[in-house]
C-alpha positions as a printed NumPy array, in Angstrom:
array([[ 80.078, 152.724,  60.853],
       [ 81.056, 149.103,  61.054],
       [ 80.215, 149.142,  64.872],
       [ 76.892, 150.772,  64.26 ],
       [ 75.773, 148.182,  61.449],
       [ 76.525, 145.475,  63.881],
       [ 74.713, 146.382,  66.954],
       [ 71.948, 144.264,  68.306],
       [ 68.994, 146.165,  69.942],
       [ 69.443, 143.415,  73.28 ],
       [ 66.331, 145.428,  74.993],
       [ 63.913, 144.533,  72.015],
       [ 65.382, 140.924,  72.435],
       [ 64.311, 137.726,  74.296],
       [ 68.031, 135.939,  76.317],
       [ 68.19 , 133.904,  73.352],
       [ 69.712, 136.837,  71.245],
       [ 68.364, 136.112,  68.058],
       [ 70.501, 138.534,  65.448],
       [ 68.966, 141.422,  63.585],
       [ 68.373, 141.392,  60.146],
       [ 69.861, 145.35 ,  59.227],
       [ 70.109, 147.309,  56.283],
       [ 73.461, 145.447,  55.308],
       [ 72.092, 141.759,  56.059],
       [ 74.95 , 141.207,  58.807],
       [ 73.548, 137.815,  59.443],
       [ 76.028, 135.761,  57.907],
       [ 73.978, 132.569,  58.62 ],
       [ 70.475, 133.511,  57.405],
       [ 68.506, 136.783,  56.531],
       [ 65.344, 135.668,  58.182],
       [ 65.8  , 135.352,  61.754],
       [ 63.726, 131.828,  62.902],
       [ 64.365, 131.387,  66.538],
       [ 63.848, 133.721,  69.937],
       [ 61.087, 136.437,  70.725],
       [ 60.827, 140.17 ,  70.365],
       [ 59.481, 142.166,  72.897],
       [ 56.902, 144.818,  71.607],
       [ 58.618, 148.77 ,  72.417],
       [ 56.623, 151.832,  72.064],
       [ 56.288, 153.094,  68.687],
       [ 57.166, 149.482,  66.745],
       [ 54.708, 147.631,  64.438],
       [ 54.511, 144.111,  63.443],
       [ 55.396, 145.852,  59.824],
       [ 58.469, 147.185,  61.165],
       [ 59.149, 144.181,  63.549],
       [ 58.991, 141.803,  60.805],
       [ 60.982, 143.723,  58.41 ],
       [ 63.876, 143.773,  61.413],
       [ 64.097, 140.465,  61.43 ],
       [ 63.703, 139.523,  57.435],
       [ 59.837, 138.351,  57.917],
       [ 57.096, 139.277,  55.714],
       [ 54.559, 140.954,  58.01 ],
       [ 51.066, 138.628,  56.987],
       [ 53.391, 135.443,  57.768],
       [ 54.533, 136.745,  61.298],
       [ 51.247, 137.868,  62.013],
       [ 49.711, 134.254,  61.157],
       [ 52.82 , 132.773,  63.119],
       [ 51.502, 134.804,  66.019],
       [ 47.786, 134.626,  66.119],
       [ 47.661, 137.989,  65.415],
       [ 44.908, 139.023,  62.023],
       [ 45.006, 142.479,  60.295],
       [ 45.256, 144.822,  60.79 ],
       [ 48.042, 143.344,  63.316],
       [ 47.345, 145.459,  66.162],
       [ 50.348, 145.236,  69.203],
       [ 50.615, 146.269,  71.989],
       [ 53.894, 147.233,  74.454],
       [ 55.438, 144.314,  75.911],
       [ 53.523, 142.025,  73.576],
       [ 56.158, 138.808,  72.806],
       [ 56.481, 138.5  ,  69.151],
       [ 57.554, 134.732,  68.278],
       [ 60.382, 133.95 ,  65.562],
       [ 60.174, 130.739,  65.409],
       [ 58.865, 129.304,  61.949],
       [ 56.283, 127.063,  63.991],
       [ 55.404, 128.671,  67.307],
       [ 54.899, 126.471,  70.286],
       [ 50.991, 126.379,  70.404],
       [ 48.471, 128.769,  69.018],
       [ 47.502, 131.01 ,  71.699],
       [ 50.774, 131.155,  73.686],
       [ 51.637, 134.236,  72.508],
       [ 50.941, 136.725,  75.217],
       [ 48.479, 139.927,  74.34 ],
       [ 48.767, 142.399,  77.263],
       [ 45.999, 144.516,  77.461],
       [ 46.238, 148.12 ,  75.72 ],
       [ 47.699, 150.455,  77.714],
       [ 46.158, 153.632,  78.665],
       [ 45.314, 155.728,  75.119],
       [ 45.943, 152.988,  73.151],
       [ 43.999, 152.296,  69.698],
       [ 43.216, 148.758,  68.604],
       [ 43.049, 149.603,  64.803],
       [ 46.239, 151.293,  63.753],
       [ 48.285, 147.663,  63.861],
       [ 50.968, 150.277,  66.056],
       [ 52.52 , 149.579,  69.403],
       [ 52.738, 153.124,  70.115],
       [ 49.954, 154.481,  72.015],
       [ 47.594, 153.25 ,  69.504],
       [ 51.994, 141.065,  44.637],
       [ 51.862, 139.203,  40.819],
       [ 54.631, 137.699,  38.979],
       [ 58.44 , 137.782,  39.161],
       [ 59.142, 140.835,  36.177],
       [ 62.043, 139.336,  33.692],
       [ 65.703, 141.315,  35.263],
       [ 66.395, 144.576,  33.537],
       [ 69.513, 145.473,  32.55 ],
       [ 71.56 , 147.539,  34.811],
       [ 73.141, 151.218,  34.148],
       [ 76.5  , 150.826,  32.724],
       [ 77.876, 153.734,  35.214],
       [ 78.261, 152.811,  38.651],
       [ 77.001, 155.528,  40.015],
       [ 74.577, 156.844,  37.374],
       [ 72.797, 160.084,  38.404],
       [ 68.752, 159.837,  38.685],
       [ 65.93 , 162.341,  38.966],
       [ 62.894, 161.834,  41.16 ],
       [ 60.515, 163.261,  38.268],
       [ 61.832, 161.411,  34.969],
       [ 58.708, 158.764,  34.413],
       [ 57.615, 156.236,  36.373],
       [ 58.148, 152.248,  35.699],
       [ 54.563, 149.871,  35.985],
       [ 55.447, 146.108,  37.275],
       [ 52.663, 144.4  ,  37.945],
       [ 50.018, 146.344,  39.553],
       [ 52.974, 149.159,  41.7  ],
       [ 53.977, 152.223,  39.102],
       [ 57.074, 153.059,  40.377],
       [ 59.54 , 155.876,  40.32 ],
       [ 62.922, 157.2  ,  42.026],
       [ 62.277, 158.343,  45.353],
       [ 65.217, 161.108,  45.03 ],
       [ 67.664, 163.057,  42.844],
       [ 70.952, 162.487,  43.257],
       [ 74.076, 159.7  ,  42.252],
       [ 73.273, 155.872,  43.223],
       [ 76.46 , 155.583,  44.902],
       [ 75.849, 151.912,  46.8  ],
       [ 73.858, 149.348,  44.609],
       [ 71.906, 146.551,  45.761],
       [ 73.844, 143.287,  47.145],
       [ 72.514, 140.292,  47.061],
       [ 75.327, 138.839,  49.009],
       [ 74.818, 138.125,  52.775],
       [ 76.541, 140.999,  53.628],
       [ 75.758, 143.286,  51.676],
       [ 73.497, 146.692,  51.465],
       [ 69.504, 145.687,  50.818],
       [ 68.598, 148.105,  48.795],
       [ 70.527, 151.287,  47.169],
       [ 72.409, 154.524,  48.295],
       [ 71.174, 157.779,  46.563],
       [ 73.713, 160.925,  47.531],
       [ 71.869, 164.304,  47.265],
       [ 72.063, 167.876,  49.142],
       [ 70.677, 167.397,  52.485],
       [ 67.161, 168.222,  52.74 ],
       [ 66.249, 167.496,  49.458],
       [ 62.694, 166.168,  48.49 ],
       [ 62.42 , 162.606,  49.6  ],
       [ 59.376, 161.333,  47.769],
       [ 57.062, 158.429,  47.672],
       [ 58.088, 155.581,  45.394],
       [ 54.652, 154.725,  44.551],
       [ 50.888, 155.227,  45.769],
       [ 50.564, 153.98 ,  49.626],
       [ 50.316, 153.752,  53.126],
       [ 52.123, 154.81 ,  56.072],
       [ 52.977, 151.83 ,  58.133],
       [ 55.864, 152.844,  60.028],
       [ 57.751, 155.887,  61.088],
       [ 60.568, 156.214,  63.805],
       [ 64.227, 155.351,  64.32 ],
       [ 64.064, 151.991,  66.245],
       [ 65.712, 150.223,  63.408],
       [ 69.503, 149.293,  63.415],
       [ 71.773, 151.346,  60.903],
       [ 68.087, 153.176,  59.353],
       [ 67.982, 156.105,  61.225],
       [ 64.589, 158.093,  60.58 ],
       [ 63.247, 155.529,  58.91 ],
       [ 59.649, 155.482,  56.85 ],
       [ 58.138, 152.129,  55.882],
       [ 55.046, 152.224,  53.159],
       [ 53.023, 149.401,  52.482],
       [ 51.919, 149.398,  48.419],
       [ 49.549, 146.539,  48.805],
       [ 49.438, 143.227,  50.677],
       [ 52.805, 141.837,  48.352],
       [ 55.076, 144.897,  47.957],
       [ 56.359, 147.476,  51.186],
       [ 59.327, 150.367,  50.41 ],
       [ 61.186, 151.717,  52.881],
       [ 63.292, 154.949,  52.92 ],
       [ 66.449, 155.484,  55.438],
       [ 68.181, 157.879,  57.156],
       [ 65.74 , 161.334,  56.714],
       [ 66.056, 164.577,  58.153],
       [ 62.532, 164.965,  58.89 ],
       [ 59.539, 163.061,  58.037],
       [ 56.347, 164.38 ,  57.066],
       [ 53.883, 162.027,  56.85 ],
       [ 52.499, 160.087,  59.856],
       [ 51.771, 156.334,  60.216],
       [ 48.238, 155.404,  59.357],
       [ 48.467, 158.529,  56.298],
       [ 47.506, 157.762,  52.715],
       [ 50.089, 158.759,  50.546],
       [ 50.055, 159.369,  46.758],
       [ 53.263, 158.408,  44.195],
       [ 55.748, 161.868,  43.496],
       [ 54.268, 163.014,  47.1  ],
       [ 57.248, 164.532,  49.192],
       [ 57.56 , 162.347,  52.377],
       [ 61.068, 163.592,  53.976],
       [ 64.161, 165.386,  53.591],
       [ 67.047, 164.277,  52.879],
       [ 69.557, 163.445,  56.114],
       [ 72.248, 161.472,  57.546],
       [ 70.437, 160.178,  60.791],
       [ 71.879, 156.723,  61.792],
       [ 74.766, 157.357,  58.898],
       [ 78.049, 159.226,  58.165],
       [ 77.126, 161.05 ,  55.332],
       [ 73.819, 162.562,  53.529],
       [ 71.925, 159.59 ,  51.446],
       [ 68.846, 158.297,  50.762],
       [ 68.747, 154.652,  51.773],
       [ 65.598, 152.802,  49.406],
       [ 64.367, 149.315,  49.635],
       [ 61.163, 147.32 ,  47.929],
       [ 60.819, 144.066,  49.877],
       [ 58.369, 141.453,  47.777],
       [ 57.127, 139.118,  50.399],
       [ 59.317, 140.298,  53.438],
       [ 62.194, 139.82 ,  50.745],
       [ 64.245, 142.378,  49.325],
       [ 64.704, 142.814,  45.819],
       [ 67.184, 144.795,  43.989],
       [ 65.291, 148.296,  42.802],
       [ 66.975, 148.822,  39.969],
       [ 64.82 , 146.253,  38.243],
       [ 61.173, 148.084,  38.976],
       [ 62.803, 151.835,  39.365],
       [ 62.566, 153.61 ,  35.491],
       [ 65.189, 153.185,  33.326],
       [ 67.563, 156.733,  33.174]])
């Protein structure tokens, strides 16, 4: 597992081997990767691409030149750096054959800081995906599985950026909240089948490790809607790994999640 976590994806990197941001935050010297390039790979978006590297998506886009809905294209250089070069050095290949400028994909194609909550006393306190749903700010939120939270959220530089809900494998995997596909693949170190849905311009949630997916990007998708099944791709046993990122940051979810 430990080999996995640390892997760097060298092919999606420029020679100047700027680290990955993964779901552990193994950058011991800073979550938000500021230097290097990223190549554009079939199948990534600059939603996916900036939550790789710790970026929130609008910010990387403006960094880039690129406006919504952040259309990329294959082999497409993605700067890092805080304060690119010059605007307009970014190179925009043309799209390749069957390509679609609106979807934002590479593949052929919010409010105020809520007061902390306190946490469950149990360590690993079972939760059900249909017991209520938790309003902060203008996302309702509830738990995207049933199961036993068995890895909280770290806040720590190495530690897991979100939490680790055990279940049966191929249980309902369900949307966290009302929103849209923006990624779905398995280009992301340590994720596995990975989906990535975007609440509104401020909030995205993300949900590791599936068996299968059922929604595809670009889909609307309502809160309580089953999105997966439960797996163990990129992982060593069945879990549900969840993330909320405010901003291209993570935040812990057991502060918008409902109470149980």
């Amino acid at each position: 597992m430990a080999a996995m976590v640390f892997l760097v994806l060298m092919s999606g990197c420029s020679a100047s081997l700027a680290p990955v941001v993964d779901i552990y935050g193994q950058d011991s010297r800073q979550r938000k990767v500021t230097s290097g390039t990223h190549q554009v790979r079939e199948g990534e978006t600059l939603y996916s691409i900036a939550w790789r590297y710790g970026w929130d998506y609008r910010e990387l886009g403006a960094a880039n030149n690129i406006p919504a809905p952040y259309t990329i294209f294959p082999g497409q250089r993605i700067s890092l750096a805080l304060k690119p070069a010059a605007s307009g050095s970014v190179s925009k290949p043309k799209p390749v054959a069957g390509s679609s400028s609106g979807s934002g994909s590479a593949s052929s194609k919010p409010v105020s800081k809520p007061a902390p909550v306190a946490k469950p006393t149990s360590s690993k306190p079972a939760v059900s995906s249909g017991s209520g749903a938790r309003t902060v700010g203008p996302v309702t939120w509830r738990w995207p599985a049933s199961g036993t939270v068995v890895e909280p959220f770290s806040a720590s530089s190495s530690g897991r950026k979100g939490i680790a809900i055990s279940g049966r494998a191929k249980s309902p995997v369900i949307a966290a909240a009302d929103g849209r596909v923006v990624y779905r693949g398995s280009g992301l170190t340590g994720y596995g089948n990975l989906l990535i849905l975007k609440h509104n311009d401020r909030w995205l949630s993300a949900y590791a490790h599936n068996d299968s997916m059922l929604v595809k990007e670009g889909d609307v998708v309502k809160s309580g809607q089953k999105i997966a099944t439960m797996g163990a791709t990129g992982t060593y046993r069945t879990q549900l790994h969840f993330e909320i990122r405010r901003d291209g940051k993570p935040v812990d979810p057991m502060q918008y999640l409902p109470r149980q």
